[in-house]
C-alpha positions in Angstrom: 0.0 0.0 0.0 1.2 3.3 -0.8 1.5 6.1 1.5 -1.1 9.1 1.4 1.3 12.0 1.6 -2.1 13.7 3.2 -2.6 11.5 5.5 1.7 11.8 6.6 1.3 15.3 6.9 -1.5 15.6 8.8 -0.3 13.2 11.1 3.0 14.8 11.3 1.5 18.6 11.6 -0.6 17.5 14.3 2.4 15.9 16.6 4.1 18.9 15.9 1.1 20.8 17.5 0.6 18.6 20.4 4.1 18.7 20.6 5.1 22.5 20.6 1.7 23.7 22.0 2.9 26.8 23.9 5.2 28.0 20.9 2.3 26.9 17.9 0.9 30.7 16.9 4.8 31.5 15.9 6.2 28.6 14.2 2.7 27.3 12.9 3.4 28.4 9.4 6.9 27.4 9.3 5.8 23.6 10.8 3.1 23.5 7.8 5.8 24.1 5.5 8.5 21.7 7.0 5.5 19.1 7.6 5.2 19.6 3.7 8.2 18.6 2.6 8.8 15.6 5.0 5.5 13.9 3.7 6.6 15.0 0.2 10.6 13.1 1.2 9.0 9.9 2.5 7.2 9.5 -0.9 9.9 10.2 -2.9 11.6 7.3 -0.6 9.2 4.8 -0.9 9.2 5.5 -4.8 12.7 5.6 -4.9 13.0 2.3 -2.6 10.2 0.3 -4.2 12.0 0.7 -7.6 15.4 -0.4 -6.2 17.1 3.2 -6.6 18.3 3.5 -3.0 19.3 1.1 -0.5 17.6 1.0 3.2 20.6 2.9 4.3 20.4 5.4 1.4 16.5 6.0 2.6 17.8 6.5 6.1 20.1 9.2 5.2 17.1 11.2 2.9 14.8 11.1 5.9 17.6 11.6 8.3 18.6 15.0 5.8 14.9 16.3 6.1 14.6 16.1 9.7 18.0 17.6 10.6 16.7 20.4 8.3 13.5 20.6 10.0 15.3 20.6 13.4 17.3 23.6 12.7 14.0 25.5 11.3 12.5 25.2 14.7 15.4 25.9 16.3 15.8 29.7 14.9 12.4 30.3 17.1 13.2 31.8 20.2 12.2 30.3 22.9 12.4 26.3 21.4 15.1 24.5 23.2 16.5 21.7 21.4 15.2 19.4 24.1 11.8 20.6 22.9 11.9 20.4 19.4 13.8 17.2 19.4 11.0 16.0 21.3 8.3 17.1 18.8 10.3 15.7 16.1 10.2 12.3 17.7 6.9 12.9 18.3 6.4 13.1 14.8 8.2 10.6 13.4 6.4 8.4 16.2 3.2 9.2 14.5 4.0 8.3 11.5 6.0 4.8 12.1 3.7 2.0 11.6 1.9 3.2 8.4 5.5 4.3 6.9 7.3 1.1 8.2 4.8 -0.6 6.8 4.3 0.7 3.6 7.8 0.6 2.8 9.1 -2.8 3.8 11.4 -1.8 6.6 12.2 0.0 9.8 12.9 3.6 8.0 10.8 5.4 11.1 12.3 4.2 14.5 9.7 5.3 17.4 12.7 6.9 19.1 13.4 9.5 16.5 13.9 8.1 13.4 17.2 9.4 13.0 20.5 8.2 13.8 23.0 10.4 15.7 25.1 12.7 13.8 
């Protein structure tokens, strides 16, 4: 099954919410934006996967390149701690996990992150 980029970023925009509740009214539109382009990554994954392009690793290292971009987005808002907007990314990616994992054949979005450590 084929993942519903809709569906991804809605799930993903509203972790981000839940996630970075106090802070939403100033880095809503920014978070609509980033949530964007992750859903729009994770297809181009699966695509890129599916057709034997990339390698599980390669996939890794997309996601991992759009979430370390989406990191330092929230980060040039004051008042986000990196504590707190790691948080709502893994949040996010935890939201997203079982319906991307399972689309794609593999353990691209681990529930504690779903990035490795750079």
């Amino acid at each position: 099954m084929a993942l519903d980029p809709r569906e991804i970023e809605r799930e993903i925009l509203q972790a981000l919410k839940n996630s970075l509740s106090q802070a939403w009214p100033a880095v809503s539109s920014y978070a609509v934006i980033e949530t964007k382009k992750i859903a729009k990554r994770l297809i181009e994954i699966e695509r890129l996967y599916r057709n034997g392009s990339i390698s599980e690793n390669e996939a890794q290292l997309l996601l991992d390149e759009e979430l370390h971009h989406t990191r330092l987005v929230l980060l040039t808002f004051q008042g986000l701690s990196q504590i707190s907007v790691e948080r709502a990314i893994s949040s996010a990616v935890s939201a997203i996990s079982a319906s991307v994992n399972s689309s794609i054949g593999f353990n691209l979005c681990s529930t504690g992150g779903g990035s490795r450590d750079h």
